[in-house]
NUMI-442592 format. One line per 2 residues: number of its first residue (from 1); for each residue x, y, z of N, C-alpha, C. Coordinates in steps of 0.2 Angstrom, whole numbers, plus 2048, in hexadecimal, padded with zeros to 3 digits. Layout:
BEGIN
NUM = X/Y/Z/X/Y/Z/X/Y/Z ~ ...
//
This chain:
BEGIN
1 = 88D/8DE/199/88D/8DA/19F/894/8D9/1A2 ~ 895/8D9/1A7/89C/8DB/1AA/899/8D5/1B1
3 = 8A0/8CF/1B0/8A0/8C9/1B4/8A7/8C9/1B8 ~ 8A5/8C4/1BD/8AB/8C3/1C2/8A9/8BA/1C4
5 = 8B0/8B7/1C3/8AF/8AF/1C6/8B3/8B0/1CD ~ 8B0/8AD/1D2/8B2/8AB/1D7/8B5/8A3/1D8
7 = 8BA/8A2/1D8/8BE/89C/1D8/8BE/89B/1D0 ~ 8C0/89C/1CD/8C2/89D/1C6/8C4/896/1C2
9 = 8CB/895/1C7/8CF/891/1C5/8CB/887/1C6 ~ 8C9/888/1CC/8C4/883/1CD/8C0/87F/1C8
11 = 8BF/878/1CA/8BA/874/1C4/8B4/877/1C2 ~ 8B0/87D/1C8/8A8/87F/1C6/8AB/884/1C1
13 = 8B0/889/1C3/8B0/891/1C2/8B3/88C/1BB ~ 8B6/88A/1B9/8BC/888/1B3/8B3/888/1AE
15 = 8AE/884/1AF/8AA/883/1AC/8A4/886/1AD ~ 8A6/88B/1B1/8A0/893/1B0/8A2/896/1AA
17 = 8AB/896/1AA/8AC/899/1A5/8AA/896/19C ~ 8AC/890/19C/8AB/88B/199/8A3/88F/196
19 = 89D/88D/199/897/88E/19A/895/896/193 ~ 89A/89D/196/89A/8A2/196/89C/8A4/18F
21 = 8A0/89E/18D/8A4/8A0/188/89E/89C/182 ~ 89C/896/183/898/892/17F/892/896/17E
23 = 88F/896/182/88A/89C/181/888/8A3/17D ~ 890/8A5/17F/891/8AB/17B/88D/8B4/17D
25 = 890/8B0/184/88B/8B6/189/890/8BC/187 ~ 88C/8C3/186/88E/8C8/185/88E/8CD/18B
27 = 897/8C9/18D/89A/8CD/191/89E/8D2/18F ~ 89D/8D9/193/8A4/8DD/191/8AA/8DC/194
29 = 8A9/8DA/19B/8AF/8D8/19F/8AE/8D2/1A1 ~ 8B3/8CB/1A2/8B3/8C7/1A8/8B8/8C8/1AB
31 = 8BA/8C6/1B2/8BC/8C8/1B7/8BF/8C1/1B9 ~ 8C3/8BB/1BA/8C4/8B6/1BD/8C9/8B7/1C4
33 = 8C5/8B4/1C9/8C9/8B6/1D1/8CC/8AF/1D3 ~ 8D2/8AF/1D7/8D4/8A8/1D9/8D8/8AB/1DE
35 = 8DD/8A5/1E3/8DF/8A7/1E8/8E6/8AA/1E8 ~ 8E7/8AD/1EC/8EF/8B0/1E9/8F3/8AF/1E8
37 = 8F5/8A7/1E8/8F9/8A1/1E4/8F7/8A3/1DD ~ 8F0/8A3/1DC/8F1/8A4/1D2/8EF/8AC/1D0
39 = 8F1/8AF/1D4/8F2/8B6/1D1/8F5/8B7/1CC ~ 8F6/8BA/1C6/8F8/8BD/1C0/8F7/8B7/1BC
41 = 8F7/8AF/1BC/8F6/8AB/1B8/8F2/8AC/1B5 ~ 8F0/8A9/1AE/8EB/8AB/1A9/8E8/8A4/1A7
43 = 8E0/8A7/1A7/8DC/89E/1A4/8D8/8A1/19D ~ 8D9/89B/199/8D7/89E/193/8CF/89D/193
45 = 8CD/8A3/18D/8C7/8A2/18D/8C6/8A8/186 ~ 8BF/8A4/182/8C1/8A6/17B/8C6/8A8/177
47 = 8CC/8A4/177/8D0/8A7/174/8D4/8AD/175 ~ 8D2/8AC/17B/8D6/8B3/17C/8D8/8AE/185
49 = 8DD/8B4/189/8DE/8B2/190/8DC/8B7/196 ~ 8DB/8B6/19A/8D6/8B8/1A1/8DD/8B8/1A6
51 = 8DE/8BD/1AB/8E2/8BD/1AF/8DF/8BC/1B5 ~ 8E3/8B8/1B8/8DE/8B8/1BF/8E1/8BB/1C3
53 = 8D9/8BE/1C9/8DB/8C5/1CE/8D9/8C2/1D4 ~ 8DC/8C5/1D9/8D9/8C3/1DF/8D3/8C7/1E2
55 = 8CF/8C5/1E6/8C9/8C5/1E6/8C9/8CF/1EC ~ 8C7/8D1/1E6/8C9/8DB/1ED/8C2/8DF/1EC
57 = 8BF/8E2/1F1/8BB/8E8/1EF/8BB/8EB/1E7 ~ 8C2/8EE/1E7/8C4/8F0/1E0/8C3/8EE/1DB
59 = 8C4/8E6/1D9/8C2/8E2/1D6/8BA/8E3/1D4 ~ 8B8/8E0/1D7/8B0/8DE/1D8/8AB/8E4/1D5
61 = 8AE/8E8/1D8/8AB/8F1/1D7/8A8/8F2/1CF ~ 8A2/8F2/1CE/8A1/8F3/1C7/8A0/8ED/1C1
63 = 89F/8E7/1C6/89D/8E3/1C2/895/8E2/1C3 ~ 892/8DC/1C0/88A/8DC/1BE/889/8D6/1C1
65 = 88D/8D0/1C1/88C/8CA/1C4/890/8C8/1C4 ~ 894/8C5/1CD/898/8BE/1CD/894/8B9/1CF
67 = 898/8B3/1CB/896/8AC/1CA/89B/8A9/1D2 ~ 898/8A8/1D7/89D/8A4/1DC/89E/89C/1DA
69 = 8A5/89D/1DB/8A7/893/1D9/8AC/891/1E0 ~ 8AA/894/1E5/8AF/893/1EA/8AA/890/1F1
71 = 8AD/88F/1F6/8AD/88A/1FC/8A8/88F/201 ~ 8A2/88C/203/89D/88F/208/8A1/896/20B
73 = 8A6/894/20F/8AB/89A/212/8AC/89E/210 ~ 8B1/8A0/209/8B1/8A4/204/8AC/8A6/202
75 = 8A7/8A3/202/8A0/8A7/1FE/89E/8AC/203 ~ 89E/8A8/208/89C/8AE/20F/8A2/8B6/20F
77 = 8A5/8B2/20F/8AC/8B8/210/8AC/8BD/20A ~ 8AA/8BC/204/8AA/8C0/1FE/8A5/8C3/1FE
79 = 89E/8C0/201/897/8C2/1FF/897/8CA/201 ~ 898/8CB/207/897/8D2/208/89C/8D9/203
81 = 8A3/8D6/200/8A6/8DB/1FA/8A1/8D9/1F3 ~ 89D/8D3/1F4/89C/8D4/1ED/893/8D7/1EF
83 = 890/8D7/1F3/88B/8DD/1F5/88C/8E3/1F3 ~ 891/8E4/1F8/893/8EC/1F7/895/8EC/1F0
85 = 898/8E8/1EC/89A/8EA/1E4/894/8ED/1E1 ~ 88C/8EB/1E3/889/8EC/1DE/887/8E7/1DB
87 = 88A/8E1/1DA/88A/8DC/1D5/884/8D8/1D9 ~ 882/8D1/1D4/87E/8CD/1D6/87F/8C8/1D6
89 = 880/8C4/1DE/886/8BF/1DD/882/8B8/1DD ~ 882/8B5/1D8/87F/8AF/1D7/885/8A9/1D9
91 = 883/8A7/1DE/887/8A3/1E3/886/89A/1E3 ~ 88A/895/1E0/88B/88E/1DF/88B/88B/1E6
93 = 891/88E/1E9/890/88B/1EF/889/887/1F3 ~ 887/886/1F9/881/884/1FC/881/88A/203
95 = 885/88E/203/884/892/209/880/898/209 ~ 87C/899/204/876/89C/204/871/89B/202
97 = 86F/891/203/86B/890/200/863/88F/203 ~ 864/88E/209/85F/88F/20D/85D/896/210
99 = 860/89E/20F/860/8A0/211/85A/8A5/211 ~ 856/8A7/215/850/8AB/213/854/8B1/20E
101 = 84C/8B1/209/850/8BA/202/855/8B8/1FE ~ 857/8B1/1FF/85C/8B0/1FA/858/8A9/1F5
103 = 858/8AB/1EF/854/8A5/1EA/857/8A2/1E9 ~ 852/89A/1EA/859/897/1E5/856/894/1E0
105 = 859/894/1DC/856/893/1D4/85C/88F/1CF ~ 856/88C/1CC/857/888/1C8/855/88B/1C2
107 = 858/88C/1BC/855/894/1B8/84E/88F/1B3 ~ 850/889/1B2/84C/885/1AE/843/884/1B2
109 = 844/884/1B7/83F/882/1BB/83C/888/1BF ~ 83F/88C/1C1/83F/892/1C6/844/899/1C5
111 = 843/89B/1BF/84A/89F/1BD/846/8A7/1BE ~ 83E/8A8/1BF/83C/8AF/1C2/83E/8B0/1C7
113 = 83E/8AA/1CB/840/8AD/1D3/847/8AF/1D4 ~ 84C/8B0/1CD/852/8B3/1CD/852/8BA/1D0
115 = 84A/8BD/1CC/84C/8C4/1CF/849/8C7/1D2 ~ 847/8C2/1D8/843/8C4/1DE/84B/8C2/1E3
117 = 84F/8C4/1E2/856/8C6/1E6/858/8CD/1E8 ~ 85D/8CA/1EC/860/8D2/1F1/865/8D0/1EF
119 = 868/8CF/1ED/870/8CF/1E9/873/8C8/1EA ~ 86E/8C4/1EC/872/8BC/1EB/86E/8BA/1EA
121 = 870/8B6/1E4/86A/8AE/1E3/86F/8A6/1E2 ~ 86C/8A2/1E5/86D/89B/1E6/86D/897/1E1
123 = 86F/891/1E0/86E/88D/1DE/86F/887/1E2 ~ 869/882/1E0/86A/87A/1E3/86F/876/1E0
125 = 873/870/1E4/877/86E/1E2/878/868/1DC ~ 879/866/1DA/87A/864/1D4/874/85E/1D3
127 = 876/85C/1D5/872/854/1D6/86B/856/1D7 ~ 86A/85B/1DB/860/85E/1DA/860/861/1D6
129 = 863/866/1D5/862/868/1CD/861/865/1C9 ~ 863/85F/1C6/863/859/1C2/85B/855/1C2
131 = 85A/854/1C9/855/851/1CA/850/854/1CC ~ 84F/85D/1CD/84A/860/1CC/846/861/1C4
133 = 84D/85F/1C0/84A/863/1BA/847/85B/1B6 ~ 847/856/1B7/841/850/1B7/83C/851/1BB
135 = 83C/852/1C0/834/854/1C5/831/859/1C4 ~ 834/85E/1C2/82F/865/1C3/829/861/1BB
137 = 82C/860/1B8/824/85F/1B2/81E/85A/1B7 ~ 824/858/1BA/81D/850/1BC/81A/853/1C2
139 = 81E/857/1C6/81B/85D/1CB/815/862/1C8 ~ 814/862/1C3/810/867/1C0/80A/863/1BD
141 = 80D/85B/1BD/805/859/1B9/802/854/1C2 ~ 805/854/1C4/802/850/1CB/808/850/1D2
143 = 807/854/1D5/809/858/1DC/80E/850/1DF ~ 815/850/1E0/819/84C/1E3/81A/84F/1E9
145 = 817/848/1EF/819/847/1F3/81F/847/1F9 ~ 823/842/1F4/829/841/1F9/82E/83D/1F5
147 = 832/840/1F5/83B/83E/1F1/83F/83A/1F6 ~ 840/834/1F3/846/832/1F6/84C/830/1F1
149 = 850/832/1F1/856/832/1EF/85E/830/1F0 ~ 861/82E/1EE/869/82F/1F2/86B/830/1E8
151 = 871/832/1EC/876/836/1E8/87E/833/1E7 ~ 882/831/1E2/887/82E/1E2/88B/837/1DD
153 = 88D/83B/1E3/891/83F/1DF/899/840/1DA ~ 897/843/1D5/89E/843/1D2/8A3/845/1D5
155 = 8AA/843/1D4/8B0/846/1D7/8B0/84C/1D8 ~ 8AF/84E/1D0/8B1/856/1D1/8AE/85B/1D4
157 = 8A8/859/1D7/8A4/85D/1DD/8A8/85D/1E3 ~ 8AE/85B/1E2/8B1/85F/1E7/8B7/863/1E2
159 = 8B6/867/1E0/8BC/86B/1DB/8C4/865/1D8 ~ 8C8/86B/1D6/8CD/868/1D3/8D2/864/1D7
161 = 8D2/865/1DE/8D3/860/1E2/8D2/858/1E4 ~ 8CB/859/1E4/8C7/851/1E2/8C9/84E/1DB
163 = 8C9/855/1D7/8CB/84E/1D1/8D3/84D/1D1 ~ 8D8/850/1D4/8DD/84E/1D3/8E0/848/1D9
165 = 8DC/848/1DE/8DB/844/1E2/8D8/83B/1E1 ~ 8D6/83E/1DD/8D2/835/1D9/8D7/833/1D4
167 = 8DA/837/1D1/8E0/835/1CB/8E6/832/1CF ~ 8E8/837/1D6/8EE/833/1D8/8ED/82C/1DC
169 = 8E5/82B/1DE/8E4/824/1E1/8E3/81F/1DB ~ 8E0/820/1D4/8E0/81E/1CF/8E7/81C/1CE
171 = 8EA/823/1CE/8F2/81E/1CC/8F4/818/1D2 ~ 8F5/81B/1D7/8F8/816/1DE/8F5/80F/1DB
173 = 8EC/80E/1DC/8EA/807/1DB/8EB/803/1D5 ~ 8EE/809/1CF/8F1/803/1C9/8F6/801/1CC
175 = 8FB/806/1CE/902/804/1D1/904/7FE/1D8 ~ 8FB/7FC/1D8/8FB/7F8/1DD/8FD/7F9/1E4
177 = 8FF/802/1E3/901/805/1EC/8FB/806/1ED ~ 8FA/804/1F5/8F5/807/1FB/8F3/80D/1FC
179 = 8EE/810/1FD/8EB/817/1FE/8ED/818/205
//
């Protein structure tokens, strides 16, 4: 199996990899893409090191699945190279989750409907994934009518920015400076 991460370097793609490695998924190639700030830099993985590439037709061409860990934008803008690659891009973002043709699955709950795809599949965002996978059994023994919910997000749901962004207000407010 031949992989490609989109946003790589990022708090998602950092723990795609993470995920990939634990697992012990029997990849022949992974692929890590980041911006071209971190071109040729290397993020480890298994004991060995990964070079990061920037995101090219070239690149993509002959892989089996990209995992996207990048921003609505970017996943739009890549989606058409990683189409044409052939690959099946299983996309984190939320920018093709409403889309008609595009599943979006939760592999625990609904992971058939992975391969009733055209070459993108969805996933819902973290917090309903969470909170799907306690209802689908109760959905299954007596049909739920109506969710209300709120949501108190983690930092790092906004990537490595958000967390580094909490650490420096964290330090300011020990130090007693104002934000």
């Amino acid at each position: 199996m031949k992989i490609g991460i989109l946003g790589a370097t990022g708090a998602v793609g950092r723990q795609m990899l993470e995920c990939i490695e634990e697992r012990q998924l029997p990849v022949e190639e992974l692929h890590v893409f980041a911006s071209e700030r971190s071109k040729g830099k290397k993020l480890p993985f298994a004991g060995q090191e990964l070079t990061l590439e920037v995101v090219s037709q070239e690149r993509l061409n002959g892989l089996d699945y990209v995992l996207g860990a990048v921003s609505n934008s970017l996943s739009k803008e890549y989606r058409p190279l990683v189409e044409k690659s052939g690959a099946v891009y299983i996309d984190n973002s939320s920018a093709f989750r409403q889309e008609d043709g595009v599943p979006l699955v939760v592999p625990e709950i609904n992971g058939q409907d992975a391969l009733d795809h055209h070459g993108v599949i969805a996933n819902p965002n973290c917090s309903t994934a969470i909170t799907l996978m306690a209802l689908a059994p109760i959905a299954k023994l007596s049909p739920i009518k109506a969710v209300n919910a709120c949501t108190y997000q983690a930092v790092s749901g906004a990537g490595m920015g958000g967390i580094s962004e909490l650490k420096d207000e964290v330090t300011a407010l020990t130090k007693g400076e104002s934000l």
